[in-house]
LOGU-265961 format. One record per residue: residue in three letters; y, x, z of N, C-alpha, C, O in turn. Coordinates in steps of 0.1 Angstrom, whole numbers, plus 5000, padded with zeros to 4 digits. Layout:
 res nnorth neast  nup canorth caeast caup cnorth ceast  cup onorth oeast  oup
 ALA      Y     X    Z       Y      X    Z      Y     X    Z      Y     X    Z
...
This chain:
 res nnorth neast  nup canorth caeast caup cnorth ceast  cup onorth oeast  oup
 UNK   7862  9371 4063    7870   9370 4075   7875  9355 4076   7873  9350 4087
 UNK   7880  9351 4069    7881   9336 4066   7876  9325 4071   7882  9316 4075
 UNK   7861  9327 4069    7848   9322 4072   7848  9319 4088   7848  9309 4095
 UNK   7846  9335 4088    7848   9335 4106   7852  9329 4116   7847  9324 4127
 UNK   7867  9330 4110    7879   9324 4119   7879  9305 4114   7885  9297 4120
 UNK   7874  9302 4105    7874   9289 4103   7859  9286 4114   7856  9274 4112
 UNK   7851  9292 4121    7839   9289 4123   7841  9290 4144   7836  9284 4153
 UNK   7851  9302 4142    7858   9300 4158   7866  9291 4161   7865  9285 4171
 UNK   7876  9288 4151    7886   9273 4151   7874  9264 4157   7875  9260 4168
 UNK   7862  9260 4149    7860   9248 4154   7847  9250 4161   7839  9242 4158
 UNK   7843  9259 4169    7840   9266 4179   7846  9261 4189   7840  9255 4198
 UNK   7864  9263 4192    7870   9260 4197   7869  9244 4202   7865  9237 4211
 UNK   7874  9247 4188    7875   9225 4192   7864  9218 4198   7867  9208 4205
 UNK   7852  9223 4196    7844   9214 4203   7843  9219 4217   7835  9214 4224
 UNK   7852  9231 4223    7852   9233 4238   7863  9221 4245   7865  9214 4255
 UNK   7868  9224 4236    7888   9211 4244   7879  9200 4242   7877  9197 4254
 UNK   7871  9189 4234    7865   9180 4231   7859  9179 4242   7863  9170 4250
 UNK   7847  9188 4246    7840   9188 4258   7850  9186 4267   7849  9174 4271
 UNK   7862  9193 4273    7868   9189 4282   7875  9181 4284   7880  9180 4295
 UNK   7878  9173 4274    7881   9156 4280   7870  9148 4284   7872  9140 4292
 UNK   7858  9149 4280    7850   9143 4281   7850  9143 4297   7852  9153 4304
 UNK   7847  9126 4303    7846   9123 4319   7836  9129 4324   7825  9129 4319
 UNK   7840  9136 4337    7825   9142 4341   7814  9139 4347   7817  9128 4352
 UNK   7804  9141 4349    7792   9130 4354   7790  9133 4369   7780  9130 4377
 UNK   7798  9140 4372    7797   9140 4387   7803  9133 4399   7815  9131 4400
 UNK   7795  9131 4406    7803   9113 4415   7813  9123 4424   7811  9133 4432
 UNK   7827  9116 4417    7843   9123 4425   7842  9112 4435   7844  9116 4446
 UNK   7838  9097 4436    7839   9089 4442   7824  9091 4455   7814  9099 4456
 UNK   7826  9083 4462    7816   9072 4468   7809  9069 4463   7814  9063 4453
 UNK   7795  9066 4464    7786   9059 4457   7790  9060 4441   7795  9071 4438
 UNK   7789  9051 4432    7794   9050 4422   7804  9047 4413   7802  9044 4401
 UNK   7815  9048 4421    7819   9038 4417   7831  9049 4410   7835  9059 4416
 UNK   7835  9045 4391    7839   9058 4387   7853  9052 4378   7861  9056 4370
 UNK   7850  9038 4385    7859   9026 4377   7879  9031 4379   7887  9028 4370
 UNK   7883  9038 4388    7896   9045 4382   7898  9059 4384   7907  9064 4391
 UNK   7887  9067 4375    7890   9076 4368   7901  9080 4365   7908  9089 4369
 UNK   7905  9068 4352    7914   9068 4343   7928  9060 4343   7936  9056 4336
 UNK   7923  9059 4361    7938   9045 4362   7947  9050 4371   7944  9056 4381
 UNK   7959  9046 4367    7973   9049 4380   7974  9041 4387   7986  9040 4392
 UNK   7964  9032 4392    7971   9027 4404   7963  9039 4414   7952  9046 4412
 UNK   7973  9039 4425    7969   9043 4436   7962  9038 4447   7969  9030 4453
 UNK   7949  9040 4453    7942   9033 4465   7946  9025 4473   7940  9016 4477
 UNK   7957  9028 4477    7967   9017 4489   7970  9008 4478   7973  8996 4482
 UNK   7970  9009 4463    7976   8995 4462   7968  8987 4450   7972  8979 4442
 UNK   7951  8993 4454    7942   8984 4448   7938  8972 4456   7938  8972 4468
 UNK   7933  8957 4448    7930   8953 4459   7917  8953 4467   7909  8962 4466
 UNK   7916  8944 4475    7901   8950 4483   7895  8936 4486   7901  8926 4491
 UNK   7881  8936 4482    7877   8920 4487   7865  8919 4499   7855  8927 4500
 UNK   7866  8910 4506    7859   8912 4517   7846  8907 4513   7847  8897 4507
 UNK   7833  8913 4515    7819   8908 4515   7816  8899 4525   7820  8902 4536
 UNK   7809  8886 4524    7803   8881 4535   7788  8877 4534   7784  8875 4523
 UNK   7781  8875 4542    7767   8871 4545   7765  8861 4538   7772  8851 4537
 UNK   7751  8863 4531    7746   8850 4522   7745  8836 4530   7745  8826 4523
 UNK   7745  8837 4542    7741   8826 4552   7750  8816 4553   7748  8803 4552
 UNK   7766  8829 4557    7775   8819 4554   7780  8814 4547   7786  8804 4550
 UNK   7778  8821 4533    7786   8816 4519   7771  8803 4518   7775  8794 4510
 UNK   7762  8801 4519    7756   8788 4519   7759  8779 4529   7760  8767 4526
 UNK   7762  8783 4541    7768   8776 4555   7780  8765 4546   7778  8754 4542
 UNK   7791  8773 4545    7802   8770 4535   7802  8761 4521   7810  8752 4518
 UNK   7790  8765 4514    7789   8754 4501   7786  8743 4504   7791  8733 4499
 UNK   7774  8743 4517    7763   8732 4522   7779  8719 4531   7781  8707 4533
 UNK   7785  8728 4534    7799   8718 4540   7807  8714 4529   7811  8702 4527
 UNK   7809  8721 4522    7815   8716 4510   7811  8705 4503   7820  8696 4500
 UNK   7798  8703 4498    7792   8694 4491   7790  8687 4502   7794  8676 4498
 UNK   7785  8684 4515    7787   8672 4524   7799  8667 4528   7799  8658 4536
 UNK   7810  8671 4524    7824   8667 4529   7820  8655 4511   7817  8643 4512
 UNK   7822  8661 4500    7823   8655 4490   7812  8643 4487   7814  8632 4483
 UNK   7800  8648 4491    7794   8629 4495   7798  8620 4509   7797  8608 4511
 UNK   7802  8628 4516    7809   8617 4523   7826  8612 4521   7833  8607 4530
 UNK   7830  8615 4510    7843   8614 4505   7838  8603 4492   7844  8594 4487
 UNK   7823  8608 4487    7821   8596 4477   7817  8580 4482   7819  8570 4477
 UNK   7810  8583 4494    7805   8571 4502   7814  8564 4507   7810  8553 4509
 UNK   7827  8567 4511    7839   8562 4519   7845  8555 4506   7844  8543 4505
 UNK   7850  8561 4499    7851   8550 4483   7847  8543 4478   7852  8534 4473
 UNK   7829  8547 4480    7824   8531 4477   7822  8521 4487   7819  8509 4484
 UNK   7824  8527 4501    7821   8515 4510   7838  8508 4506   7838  8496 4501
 UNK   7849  8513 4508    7861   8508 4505   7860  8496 4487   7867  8486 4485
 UNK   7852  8500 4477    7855   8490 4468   7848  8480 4472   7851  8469 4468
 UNK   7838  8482 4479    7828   8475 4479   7832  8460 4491   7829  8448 4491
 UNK   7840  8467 4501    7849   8458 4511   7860  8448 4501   7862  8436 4502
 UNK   7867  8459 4493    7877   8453 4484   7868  8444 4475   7874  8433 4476
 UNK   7858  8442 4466    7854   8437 4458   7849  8421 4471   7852  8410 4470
 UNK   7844  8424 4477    7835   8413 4492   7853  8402 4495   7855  8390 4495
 UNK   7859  8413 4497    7873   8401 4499   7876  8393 4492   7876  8381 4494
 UNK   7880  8399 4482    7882   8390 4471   7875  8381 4466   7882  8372 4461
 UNK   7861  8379 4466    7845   8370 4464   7853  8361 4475   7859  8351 4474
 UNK   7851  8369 4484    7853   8360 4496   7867  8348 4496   7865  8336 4498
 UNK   7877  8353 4495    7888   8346 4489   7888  8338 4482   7894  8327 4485
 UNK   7882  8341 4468    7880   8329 4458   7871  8319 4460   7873  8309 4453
 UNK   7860  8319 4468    7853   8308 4471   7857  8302 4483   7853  8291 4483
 UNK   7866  8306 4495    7875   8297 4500   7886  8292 4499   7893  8286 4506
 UNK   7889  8298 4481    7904   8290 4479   7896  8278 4474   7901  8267 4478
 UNK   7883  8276 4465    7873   8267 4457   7872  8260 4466   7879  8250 4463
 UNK   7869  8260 4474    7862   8254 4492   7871  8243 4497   7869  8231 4499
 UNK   7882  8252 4499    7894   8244 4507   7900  8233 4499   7905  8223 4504
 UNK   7899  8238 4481    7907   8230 4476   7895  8216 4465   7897  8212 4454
 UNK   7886  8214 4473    7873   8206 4471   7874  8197 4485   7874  8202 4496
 UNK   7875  8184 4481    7873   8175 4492   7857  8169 4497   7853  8159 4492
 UNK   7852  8175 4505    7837   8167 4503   7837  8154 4516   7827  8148 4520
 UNK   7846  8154 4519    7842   8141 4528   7839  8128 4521   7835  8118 4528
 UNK   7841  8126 4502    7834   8119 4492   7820  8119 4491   7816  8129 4485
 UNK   7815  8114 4493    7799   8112 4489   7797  8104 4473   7789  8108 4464
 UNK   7803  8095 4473    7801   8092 4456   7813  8099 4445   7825  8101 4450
 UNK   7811  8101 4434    7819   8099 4422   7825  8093 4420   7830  8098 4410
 UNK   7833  8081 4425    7840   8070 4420   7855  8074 4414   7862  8082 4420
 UNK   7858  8070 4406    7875   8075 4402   7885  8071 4411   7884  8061 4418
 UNK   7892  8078 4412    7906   8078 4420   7917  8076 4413   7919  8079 4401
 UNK   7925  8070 4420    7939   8067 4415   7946  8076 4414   7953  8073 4424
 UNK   7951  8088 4410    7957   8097 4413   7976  8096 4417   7985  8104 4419
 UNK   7975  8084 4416    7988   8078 4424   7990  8074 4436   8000  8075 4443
 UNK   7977  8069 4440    7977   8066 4455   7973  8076 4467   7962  8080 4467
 UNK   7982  8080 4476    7978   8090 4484   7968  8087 4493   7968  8076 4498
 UNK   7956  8097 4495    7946   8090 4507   7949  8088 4518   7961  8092 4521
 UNK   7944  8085 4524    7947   8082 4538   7941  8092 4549   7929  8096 4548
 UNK   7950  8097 4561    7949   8107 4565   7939  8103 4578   7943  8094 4585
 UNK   7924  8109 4582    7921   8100 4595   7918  8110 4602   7917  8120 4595
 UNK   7916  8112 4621    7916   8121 4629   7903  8123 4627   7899  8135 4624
 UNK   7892  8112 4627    7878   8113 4626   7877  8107 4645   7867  8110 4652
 UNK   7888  8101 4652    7880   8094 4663   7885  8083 4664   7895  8078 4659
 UNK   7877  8079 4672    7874   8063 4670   7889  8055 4683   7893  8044 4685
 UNK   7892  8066 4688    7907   8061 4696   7918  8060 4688   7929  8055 4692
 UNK   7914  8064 4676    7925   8060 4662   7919  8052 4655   7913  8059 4647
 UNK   7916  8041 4653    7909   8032 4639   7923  8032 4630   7934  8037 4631
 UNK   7913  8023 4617    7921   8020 4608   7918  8009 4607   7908  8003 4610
 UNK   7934  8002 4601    7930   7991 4594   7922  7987 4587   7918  7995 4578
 UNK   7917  7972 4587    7909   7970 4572   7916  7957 4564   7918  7945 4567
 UNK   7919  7965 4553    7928   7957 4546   7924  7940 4543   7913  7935 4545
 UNK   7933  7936 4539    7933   7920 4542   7930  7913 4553   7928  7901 4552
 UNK   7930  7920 4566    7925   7915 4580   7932  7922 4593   7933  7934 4594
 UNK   7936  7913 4600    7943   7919 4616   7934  7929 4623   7935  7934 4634
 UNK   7922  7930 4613    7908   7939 4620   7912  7957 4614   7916  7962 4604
 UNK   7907  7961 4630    7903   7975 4628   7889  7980 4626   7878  7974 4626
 UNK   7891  7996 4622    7877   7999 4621   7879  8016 4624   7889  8023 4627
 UNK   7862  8020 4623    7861   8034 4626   7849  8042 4618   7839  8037 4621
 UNK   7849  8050 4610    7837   8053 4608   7828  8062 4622   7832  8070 4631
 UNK   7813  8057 4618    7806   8069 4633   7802  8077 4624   7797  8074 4613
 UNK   7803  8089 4629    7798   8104 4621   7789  8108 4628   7789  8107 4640
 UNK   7779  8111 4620    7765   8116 4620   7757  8110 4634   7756  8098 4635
 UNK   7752  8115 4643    7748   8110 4652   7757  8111 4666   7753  8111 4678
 UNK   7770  8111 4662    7777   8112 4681   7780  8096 4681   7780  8088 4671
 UNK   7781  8093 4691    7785   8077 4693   7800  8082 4707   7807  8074 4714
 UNK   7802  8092 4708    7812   8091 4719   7831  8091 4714   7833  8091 4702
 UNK   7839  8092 4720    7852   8090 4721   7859  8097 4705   7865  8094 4694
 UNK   7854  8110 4713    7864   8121 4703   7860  8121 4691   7867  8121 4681
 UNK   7841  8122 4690    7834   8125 4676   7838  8138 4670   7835  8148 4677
 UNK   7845  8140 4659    7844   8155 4656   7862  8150 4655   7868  8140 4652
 UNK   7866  8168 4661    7879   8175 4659   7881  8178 4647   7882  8190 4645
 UNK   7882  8168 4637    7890   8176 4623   7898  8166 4620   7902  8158 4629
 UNK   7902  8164 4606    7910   8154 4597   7900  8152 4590   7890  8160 4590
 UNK   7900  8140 4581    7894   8132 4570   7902  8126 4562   7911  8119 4568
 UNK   7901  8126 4548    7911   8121 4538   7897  8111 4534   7885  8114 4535
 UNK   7903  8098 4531    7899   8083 4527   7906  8077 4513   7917  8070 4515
 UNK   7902  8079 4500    7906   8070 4496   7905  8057 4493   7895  8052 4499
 UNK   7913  8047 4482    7917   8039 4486   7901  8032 4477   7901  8020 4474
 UNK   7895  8038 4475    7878   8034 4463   7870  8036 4478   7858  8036 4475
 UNK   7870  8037 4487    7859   8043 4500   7864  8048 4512   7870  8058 4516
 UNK   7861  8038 4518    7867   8037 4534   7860  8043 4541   7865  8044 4552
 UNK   7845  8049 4540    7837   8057 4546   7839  8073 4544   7846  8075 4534
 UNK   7835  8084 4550    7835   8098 4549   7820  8104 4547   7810  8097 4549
 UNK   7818  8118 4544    7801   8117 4544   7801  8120 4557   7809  8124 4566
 UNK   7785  8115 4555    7781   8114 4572   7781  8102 4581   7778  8101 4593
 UNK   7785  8092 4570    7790   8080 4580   7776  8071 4588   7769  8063 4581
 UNK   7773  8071 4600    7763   8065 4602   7763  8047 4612   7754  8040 4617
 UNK   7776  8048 4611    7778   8029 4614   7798  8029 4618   7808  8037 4617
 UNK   7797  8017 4620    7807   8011 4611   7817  8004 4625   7819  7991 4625
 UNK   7824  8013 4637    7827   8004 4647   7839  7997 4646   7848  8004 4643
 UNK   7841  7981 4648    7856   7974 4646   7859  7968 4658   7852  7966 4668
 UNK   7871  7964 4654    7880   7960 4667   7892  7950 4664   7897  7948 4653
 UNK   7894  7943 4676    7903   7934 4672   7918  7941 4665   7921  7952 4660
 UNK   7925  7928 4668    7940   7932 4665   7947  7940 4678   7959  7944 4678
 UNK   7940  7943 4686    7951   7947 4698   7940  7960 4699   7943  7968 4708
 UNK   7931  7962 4692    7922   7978 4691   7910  7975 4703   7905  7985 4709
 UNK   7908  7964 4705    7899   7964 4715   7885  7955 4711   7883  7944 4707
 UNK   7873  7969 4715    7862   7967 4702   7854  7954 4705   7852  7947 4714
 UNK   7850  7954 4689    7843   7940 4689   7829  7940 4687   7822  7930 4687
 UNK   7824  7957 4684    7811   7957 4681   7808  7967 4670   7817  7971 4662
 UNK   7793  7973 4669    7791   7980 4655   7786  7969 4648   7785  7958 4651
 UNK   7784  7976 4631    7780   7969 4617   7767  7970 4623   7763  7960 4628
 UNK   7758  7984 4623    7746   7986 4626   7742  7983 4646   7747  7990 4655
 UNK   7732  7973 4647    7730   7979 4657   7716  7995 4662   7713  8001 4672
 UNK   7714  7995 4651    7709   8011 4648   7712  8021 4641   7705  8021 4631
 UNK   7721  8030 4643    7724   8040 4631   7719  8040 4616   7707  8043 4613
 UNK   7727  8038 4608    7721   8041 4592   7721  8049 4584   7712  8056 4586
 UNK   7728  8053 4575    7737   8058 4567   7742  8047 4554   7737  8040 4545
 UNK   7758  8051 4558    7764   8044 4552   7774  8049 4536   7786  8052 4537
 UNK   7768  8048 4525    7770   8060 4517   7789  8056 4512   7797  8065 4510
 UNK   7791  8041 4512    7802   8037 4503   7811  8025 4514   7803  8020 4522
 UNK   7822  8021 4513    7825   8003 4518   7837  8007 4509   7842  8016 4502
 UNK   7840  7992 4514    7851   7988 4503   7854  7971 4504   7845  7964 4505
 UNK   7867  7966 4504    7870   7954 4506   7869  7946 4502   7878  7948 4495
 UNK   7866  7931 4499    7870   7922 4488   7882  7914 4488   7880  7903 4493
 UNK   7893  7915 4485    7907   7906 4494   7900  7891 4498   7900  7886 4509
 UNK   7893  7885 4483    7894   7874 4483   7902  7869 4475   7909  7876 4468
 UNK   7900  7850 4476    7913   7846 4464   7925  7845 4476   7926  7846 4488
 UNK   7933  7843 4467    7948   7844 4468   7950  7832 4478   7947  7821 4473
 UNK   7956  7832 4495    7961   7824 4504   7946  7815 4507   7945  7802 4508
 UNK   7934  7824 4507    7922   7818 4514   7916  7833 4526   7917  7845 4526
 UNK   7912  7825 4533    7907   7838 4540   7889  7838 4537   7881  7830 4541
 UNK   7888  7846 4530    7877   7845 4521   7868  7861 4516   7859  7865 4509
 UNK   7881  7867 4526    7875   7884 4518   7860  7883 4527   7855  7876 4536
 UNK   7855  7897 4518    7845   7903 4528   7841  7919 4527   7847  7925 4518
 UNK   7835  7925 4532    7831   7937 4530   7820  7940 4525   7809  7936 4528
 UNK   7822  7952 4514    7807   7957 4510   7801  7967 4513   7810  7974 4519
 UNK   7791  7974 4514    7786   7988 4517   7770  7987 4509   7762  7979 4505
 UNK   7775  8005 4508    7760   8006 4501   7755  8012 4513   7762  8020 4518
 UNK   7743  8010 4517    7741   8016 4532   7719  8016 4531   7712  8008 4525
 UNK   7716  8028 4537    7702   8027 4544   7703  8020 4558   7713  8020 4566
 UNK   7688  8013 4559    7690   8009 4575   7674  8014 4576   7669  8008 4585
 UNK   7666  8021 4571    7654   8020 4575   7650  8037 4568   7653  8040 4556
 UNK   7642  8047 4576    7640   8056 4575   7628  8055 4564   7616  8056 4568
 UNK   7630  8055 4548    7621   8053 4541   7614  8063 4534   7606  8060 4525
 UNK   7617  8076 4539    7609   8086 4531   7605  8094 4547   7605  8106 4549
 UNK   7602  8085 4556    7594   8092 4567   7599  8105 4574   7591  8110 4582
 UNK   7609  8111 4573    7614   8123 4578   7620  8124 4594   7624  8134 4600
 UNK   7620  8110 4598    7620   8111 4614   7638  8107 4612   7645  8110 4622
 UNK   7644  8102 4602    7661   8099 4606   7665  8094 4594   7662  8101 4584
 UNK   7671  8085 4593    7679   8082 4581   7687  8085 4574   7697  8081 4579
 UNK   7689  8091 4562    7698   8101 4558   7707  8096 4543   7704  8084 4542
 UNK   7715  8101 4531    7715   8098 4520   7700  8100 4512   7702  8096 4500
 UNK   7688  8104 4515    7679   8104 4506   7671  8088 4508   7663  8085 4499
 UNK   7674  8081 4518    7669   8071 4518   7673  8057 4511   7685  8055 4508
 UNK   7664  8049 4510    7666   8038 4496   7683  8031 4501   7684  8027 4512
 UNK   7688  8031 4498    7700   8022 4498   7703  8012 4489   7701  8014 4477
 UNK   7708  7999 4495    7710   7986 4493   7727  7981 4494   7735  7985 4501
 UNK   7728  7971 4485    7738   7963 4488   7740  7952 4499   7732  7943 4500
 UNK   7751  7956 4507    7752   7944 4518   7767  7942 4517   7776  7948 4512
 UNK   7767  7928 4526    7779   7923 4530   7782  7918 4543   7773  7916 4551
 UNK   7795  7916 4545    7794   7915 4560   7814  7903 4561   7822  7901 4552
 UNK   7816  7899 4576    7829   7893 4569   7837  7906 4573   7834  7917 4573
 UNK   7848  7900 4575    7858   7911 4578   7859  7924 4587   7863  7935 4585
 UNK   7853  7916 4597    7850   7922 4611   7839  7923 4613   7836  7920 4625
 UNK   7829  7926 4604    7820   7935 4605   7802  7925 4610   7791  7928 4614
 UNK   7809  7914 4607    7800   7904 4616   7792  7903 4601   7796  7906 4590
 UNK   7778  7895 4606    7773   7883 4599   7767  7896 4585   7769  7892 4573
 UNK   7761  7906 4587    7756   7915 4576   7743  7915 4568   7733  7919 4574
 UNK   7743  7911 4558    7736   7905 4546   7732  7916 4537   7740  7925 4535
 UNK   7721  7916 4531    7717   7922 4518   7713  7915 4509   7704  7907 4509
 UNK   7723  7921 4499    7725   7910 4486   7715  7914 4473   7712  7906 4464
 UNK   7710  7927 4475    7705   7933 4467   7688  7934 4473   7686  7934 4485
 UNK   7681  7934 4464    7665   7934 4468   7658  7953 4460   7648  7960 4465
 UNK   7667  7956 4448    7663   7967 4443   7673  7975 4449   7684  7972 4452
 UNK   7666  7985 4450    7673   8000 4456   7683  8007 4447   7680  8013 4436
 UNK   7696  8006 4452    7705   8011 4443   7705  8023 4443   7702  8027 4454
 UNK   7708  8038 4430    7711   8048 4432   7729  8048 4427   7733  8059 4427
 UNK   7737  8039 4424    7751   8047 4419   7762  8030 4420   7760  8020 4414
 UNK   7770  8032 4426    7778   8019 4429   7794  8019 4422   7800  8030 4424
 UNK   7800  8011 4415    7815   8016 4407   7819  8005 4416   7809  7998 4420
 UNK   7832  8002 4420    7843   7990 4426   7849  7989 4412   7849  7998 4402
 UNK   7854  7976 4412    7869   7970 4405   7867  7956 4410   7860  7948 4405
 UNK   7876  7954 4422    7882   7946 4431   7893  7939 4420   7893  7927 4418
 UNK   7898  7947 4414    7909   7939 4407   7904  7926 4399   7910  7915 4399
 UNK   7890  7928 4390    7882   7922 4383   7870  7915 4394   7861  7908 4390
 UNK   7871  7917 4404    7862   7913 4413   7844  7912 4407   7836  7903 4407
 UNK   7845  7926 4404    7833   7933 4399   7828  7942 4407   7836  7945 4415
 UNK   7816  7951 4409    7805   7955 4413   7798  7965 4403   7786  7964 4404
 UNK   7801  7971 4396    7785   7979 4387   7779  7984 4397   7784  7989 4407
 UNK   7764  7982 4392    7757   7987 4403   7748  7999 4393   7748  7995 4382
 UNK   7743  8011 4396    7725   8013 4389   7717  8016 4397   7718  8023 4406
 UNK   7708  8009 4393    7696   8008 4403   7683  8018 4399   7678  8020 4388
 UNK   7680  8023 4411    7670   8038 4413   7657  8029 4404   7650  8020 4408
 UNK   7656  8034 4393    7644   8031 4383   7635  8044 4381   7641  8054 4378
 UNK   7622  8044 4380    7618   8056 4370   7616  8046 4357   7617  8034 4356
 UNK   7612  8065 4343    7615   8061 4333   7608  8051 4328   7611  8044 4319
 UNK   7597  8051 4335    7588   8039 4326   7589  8029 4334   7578  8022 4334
 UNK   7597  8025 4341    7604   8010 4338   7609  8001 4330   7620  8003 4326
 UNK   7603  7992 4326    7612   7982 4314   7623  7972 4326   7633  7968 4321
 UNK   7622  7971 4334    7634   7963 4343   7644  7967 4340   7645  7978 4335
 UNK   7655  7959 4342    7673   7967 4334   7678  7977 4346   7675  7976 4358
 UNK   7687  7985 4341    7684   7992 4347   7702  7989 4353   7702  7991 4365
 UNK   7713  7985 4348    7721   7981 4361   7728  7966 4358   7729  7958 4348
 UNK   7732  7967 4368    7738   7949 4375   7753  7948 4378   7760  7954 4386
 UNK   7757  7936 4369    7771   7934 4375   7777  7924 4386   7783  7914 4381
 UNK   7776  7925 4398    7774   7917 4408   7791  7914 4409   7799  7923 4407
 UNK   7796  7897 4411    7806   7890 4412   7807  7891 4422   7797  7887 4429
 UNK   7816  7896 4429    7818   7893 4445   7825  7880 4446   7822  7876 4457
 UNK   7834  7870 4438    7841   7859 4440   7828  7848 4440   7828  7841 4450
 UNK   7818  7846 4429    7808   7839 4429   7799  7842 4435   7795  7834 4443
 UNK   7794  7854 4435    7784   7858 4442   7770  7862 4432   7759  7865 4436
 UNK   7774  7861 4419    7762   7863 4413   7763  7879 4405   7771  7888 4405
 UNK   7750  7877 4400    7742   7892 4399   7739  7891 4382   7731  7882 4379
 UNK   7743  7897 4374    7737   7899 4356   7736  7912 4360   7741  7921 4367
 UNK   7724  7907 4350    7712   7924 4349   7719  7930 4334   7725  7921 4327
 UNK   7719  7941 4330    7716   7947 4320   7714  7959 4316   7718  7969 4323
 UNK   7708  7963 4301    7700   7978 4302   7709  7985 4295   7704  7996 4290
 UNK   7725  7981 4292    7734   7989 4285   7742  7995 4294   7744  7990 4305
 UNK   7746  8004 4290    7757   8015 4298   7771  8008 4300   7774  8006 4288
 UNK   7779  8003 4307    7788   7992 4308   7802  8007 4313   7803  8015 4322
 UNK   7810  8002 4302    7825   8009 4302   7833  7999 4307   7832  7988 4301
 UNK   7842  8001 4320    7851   7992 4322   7864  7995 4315   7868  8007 4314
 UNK   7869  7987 4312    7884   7985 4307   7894  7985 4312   7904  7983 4305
């Protein structure tokens, strides 16, 4: 009897067992069997809306074109910002670079240059003489010439570009050009002279002759030493070799000149021309003034 009733007991049990077990029959819709076992109630599950593959591609395809054209606007912006600033720094370089110098020569950094309009209805003096002057720029020969300013200092009374040399009396009323054909005139510069003689004269390193055939005369062409008197009269070349590099010291009433050599030249290669005598020493050493 024992037996038995231990054999219906779990007889039993495996009927209650079966009946927890979930049933395999769809209580739901389609399949869906997911709250069985849950208390929330239908009204307060949530519910998500399906949409069309077309538009959920519609939708990505704008998404990802909004974001390359959000990457492209960034780079066109650094790329503006980086251009400004280039641009900036080579016109602060620019502005604060004087090229109306054509040579090297040292400057006094005491003496202020001289400020010029660039027209010839303004001359300048030329020192040690009641005479005026003007430089001509590039090829205009008329009134105005060019609308800017020109800084002159006190080593080079010409600007680049200079292509003759117009002067005028004491009352500004002209006396004539240096050239009567346009040159290029790379350098001038004064001689006082001696002391209570009227004796100055002027120098320039200048082309007068189109020597490398290009149809105009320009700084590539041979340039020479000349002189001329005060007022621009009576203009001479003192020099027979073709200079390439000219130094002043007026104070010393000196001249270094170097003259355009190739290397296998044995000729010296520069000259210390006296402007009070007038004479010319050659030599093939590098000359330091003092």
């Amino acid at each position: 009897m024992s037996s038995a009733g231990h054999i219906f007991d779990m007889i039993k049990r495996f009927g209650q067992n079966r009946a927890l077990r979930a049933s395999k029959r769809k209580k739901f819709k389609g399949d869906n069997r997911a709250t069985i076992y849950s208390d929330i109630h239908n009204h307060d599950k949530a519910t998500f809306k399906e949409f069309p593959k077309e538009q959920v591609s519609r939708a990505i395809d704008q998404i990802r074109q909004k974001f390359k054209t959000k990457r492209r606007m960034e780079l066109i912006f650094s790329i503006t910002v980086i251009g400004c600033i280039a641009i900036l720094m080579v016109y602060t370089m620019v502005s604060t670079t004087d090229y109306s110098k054509k040579l090297p020569i040292e400057q006094d950094p005491f003496i202020p240059p001289i400020v010029w309009s660039g027209k010839k209805s303004d001359p300048m003096r030329v020192p040690f003489s009641p005479f005026f002057y003007a430089p001509n720029i590039g090829n205009t020969d008329y009134e105005g010439q060019l609308d800017q300013q020109y800084l002159l200092y006190d080593n080079d009374m010409v600007v680049f570009n200079t292509t003759n040399i117009h002067f005028f009396d004491g009352a500004c009323n002209p006396i004539g050009k240096l050239l009567p054909k346009n040159g290029y005139i790379s350098w001038m510069q004064v001689w006082s002279g001696k002391e209570g003689s009227d004796t100055g004269k002027m120098y320039y390193l200048l082309a007068e002759k189109d020597t490398d055939y290009d149809g105009i005369v320009t700084s590539n062409d041979r340039h020479f030493l000349y002189t001329s008197t005060l007022n621009g009269k009576e203009l001479t070349r003192t020099t027979e070799e073709e200079i390439d590099y000219v130094q002043w010291r007026n104070e010393e009433n000196k001249i270094l000149l170097k003259f355009k050599r190739s290397q296998e030249s044995k000729d010296s290669l520069y000259g210390i021309y006296n402007t009070e005598t007038m004479e010319m020493i050659m030599t093939n050493s590098s000359i330091k003034w003092k």
